[in-house]
N, CA, C and O atoms as CSV, one atom per row, in Angstrom:
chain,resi,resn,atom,element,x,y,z
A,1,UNK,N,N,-9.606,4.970,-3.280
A,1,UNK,CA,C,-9.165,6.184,-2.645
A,1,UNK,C,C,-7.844,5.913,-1.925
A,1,UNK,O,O,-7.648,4.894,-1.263
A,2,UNK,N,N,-7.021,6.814,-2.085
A,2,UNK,CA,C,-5.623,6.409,-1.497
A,2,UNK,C,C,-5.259,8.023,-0.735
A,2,UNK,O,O,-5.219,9.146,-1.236
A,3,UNK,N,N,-5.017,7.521,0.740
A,3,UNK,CA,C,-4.457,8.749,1.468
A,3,UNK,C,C,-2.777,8.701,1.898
A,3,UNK,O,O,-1.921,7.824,1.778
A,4,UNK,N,N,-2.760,9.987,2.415
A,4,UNK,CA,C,-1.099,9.720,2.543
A,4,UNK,C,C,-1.008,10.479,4.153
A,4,UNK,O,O,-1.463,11.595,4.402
A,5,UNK,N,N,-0.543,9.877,4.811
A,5,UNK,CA,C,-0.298,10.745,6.653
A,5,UNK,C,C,1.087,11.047,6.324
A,5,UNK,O,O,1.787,10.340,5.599
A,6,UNK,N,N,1.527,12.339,6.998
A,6,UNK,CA,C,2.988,12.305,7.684
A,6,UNK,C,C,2.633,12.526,8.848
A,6,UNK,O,O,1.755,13.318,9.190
A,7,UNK,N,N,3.641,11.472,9.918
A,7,UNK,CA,C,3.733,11.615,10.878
A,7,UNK,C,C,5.100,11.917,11.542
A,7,UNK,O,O,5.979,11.657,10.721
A,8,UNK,N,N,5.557,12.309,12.567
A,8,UNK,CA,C,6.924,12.713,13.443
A,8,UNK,C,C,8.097,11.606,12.602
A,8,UNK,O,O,9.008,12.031,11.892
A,9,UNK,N,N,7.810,10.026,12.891
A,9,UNK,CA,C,8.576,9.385,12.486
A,9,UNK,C,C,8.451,8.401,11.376
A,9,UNK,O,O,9.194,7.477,11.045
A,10,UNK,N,N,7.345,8.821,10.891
A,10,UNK,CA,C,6.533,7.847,9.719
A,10,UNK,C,C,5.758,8.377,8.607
A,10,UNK,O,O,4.953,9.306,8.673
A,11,UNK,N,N,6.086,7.678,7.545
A,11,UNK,CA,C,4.942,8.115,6.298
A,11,UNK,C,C,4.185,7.052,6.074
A,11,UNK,O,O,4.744,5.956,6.102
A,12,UNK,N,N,2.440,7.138,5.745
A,12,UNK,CA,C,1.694,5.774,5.545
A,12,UNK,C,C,0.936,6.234,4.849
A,12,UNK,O,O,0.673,7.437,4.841
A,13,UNK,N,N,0.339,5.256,4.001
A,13,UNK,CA,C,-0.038,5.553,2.478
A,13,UNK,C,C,-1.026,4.291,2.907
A,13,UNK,O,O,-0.764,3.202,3.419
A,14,UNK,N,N,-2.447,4.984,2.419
A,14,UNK,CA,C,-3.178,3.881,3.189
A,14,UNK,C,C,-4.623,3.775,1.800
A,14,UNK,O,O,-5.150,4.772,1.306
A,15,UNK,N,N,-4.881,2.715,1.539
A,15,UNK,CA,C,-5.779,2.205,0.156
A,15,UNK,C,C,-6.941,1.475,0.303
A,15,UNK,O,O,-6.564,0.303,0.309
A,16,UNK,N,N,-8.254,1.505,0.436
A,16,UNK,CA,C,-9.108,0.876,0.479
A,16,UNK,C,C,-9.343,0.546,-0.835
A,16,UNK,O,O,-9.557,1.385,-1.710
A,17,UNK,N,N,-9.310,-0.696,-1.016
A,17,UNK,CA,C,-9.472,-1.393,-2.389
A,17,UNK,C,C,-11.338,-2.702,-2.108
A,17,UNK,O,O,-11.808,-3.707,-2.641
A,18,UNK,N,N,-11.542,-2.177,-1.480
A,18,UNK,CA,C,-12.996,-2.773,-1.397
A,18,UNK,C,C,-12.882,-4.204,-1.741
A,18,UNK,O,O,-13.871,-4.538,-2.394
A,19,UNK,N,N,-11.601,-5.716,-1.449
A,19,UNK,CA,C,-11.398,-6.373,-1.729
A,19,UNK,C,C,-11.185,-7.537,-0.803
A,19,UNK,O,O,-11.306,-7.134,0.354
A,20,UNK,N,N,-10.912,-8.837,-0.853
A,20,UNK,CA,C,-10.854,-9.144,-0.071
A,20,UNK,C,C,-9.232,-9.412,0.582
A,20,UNK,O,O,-8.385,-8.858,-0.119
A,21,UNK,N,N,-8.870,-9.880,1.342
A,21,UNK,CA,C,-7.351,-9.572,1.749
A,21,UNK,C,C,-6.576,-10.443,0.925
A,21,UNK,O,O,-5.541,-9.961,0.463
A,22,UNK,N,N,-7.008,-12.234,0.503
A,22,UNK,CA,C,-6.231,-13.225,-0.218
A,22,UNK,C,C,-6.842,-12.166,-2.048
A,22,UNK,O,O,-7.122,-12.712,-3.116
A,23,UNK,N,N,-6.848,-11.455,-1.909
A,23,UNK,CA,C,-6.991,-11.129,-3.615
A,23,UNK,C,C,-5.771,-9.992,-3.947
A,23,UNK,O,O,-5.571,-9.369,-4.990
A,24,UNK,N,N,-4.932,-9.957,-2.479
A,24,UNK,CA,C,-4.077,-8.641,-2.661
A,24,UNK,C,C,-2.738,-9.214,-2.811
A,24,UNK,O,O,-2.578,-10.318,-2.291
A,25,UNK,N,N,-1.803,-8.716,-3.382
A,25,UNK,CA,C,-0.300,-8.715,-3.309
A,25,UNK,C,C,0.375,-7.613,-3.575
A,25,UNK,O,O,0.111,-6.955,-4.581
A,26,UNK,N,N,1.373,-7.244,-2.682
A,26,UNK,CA,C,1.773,-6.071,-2.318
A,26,UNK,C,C,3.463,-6.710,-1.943
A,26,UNK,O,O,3.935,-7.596,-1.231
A,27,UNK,N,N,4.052,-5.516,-3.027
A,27,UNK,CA,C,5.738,-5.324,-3.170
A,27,UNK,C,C,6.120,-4.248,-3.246
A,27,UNK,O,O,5.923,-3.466,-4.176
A,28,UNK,N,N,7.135,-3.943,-1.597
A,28,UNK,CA,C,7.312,-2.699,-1.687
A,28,UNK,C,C,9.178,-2.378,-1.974
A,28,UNK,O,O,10.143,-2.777,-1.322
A,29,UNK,N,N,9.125,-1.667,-2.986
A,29,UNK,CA,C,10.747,-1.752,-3.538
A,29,UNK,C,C,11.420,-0.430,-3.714
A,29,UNK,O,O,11.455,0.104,-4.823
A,30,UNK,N,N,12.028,0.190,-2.509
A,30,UNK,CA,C,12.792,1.394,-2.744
A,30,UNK,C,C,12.029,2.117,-2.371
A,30,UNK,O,O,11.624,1.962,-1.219
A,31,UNK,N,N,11.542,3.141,-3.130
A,31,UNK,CA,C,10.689,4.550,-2.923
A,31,UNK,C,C,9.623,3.802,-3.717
A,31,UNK,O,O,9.475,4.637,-4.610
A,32,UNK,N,N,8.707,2.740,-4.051
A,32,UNK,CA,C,7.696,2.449,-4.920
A,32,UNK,C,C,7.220,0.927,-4.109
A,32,UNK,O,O,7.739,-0.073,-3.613
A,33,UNK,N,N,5.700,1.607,-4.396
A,33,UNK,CA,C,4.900,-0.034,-3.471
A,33,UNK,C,C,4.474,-0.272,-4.957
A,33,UNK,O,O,4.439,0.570,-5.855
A,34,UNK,N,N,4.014,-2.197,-5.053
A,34,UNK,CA,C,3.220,-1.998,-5.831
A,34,UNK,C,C,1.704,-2.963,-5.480
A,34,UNK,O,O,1.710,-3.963,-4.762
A,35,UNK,N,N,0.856,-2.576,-5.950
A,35,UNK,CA,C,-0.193,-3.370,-5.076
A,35,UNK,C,C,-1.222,-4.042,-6.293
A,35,UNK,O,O,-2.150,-3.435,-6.828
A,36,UNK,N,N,-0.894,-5.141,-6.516
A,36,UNK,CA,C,-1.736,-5.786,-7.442
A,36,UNK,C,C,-2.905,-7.000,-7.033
A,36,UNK,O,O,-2.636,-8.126,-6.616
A,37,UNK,N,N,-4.291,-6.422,-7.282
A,37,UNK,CA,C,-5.571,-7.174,-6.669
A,37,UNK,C,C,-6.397,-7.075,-7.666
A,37,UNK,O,O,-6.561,-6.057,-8.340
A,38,UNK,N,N,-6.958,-8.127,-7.810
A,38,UNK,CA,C,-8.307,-9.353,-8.340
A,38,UNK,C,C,-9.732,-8.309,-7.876
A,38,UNK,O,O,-10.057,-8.238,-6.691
A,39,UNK,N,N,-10.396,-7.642,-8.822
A,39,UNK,CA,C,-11.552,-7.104,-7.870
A,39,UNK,C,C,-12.802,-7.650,-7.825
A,39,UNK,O,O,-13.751,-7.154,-7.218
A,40,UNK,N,N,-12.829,-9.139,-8.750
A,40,UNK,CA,C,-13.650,-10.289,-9.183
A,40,UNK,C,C,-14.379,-9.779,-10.466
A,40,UNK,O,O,-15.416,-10.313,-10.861
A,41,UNK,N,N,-13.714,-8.577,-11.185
A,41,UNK,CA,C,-14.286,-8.521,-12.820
A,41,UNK,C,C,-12.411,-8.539,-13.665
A,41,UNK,O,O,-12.277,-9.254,-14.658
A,42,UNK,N,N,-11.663,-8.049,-13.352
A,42,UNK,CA,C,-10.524,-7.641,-13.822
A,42,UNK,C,C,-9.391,-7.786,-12.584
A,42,UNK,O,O,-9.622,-7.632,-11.384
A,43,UNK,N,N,-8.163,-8.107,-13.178
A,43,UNK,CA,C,-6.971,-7.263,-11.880
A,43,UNK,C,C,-5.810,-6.714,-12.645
A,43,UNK,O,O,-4.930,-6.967,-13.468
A,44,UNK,N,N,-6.662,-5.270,-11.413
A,44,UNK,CA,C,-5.740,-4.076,-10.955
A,44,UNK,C,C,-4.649,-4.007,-10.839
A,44,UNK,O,O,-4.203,-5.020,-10.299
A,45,UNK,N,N,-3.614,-2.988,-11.179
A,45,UNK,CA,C,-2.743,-2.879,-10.559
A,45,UNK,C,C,-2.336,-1.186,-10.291
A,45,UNK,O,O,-2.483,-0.374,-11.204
A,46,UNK,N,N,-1.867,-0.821,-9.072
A,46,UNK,CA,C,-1.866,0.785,-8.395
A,46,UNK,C,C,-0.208,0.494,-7.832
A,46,UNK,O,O,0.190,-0.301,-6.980
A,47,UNK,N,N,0.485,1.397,-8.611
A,47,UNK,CA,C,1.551,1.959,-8.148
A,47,UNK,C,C,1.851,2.861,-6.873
A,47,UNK,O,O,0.848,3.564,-6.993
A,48,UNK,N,N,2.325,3.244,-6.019
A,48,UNK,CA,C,2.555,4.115,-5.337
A,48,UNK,C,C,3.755,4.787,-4.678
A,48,UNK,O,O,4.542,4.239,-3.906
A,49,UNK,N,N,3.785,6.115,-5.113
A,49,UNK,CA,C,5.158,7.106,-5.176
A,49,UNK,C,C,4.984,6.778,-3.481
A,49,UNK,O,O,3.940,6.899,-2.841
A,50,UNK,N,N,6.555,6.251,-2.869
A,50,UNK,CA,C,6.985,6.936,-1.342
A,50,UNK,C,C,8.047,7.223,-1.071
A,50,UNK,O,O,9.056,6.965,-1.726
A,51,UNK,N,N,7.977,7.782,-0.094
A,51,UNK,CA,C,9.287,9.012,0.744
A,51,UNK,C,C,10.505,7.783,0.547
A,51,UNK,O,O,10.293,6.571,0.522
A,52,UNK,N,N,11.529,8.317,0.448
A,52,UNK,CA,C,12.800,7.359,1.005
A,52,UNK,C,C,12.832,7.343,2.468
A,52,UNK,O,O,12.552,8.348,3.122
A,53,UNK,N,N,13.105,6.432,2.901
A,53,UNK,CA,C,13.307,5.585,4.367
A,53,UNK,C,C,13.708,4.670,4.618
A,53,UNK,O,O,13.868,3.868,3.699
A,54,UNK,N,N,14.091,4.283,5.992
A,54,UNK,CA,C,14.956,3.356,6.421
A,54,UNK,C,C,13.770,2.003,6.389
A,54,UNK,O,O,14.311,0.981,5.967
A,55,UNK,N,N,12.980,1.900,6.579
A,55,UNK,CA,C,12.208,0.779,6.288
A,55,UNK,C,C,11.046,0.944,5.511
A,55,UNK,O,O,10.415,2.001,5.500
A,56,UNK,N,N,10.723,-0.086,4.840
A,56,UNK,CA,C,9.032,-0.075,4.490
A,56,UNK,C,C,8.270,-1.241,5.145
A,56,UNK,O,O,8.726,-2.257,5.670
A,57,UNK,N,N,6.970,-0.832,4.980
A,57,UNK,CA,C,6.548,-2.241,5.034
A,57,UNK,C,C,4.917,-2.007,4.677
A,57,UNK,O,O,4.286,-0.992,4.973
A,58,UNK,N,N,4.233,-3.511,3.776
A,58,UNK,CA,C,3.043,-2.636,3.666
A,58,UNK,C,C,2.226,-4.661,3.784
A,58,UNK,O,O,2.595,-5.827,3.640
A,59,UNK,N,N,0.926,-3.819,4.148
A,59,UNK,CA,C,0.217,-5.110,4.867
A,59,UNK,C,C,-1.318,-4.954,4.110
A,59,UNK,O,O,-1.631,-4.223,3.170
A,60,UNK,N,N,-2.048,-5.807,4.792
A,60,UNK,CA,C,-3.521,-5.423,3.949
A,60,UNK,C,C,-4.437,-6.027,5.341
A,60,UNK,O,O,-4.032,-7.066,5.862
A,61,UNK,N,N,-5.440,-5.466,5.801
A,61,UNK,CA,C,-6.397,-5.617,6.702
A,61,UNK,C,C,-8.032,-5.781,6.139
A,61,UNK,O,O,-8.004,-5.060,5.142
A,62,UNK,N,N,-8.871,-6.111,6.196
A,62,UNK,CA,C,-10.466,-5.992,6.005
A,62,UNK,C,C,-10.202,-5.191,4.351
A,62,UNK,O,O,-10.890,-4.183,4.192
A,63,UNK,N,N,-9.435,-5.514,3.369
A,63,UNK,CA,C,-9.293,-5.062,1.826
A,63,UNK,C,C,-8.408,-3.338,2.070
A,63,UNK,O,O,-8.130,-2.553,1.163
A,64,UNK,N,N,-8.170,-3.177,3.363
A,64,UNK,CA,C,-7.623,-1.486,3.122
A,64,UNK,C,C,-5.955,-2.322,3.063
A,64,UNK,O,O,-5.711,-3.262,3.820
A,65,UNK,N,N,-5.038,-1.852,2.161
A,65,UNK,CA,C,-3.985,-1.789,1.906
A,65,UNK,C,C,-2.734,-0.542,2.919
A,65,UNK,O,O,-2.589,0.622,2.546
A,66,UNK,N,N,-2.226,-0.938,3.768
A,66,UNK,CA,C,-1.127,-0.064,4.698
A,66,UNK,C,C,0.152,0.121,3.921
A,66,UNK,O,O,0.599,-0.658,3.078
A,67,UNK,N,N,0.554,0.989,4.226
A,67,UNK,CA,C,2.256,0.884,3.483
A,67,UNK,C,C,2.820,1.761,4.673
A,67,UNK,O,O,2.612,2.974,4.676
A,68,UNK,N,N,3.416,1.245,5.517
A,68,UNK,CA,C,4.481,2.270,6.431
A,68,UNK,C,C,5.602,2.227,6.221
A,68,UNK,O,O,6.161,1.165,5.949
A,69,UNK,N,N,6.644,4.149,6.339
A,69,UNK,CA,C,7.493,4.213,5.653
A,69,UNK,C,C,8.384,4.899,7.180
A,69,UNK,O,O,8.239,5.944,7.814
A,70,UNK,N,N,9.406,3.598,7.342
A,70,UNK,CA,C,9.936,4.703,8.923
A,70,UNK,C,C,10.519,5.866,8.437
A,70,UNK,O,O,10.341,6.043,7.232
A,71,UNK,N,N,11.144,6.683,9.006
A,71,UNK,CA,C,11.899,8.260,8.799
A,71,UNK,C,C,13.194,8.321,9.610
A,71,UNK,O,O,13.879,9.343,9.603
């Protein structure tokens, strides 16, 4: 499931991949993240459309995948 917030000064695009955090790698390039993870049968890979902005940055916590996009 993948959600998307806008906020005042931020866009975040947020992914629970039911995984563990060393199974994730995440490259975020321009307007496009890409998030490629191991789900221990196959690995995934999930593209994701974002806003243009002055920064990105995207992280992974307890398997949920973050992508924050400043404005």
């Amino acid at each position: 499931m993948v959600r998307r917030y806008q906020y005042d000064d931020q866009f975040v695009v947020v992914a629970d991949l039911g995984v563990t955090d060393a199974d994730v790698d995440i490259d975020v390039l321009d307007d496009r993240a890409l998030v490629v993870f191991d789900d221990g049968s196959n690995v995934a890979q999930l593209e994701l459309q974002l806003p243009e902005g002055a920064a990105s940055r995207g992280f992974i916590n307890n398997g949920v995948v973050t992508i924050e996009v400043e404005q």
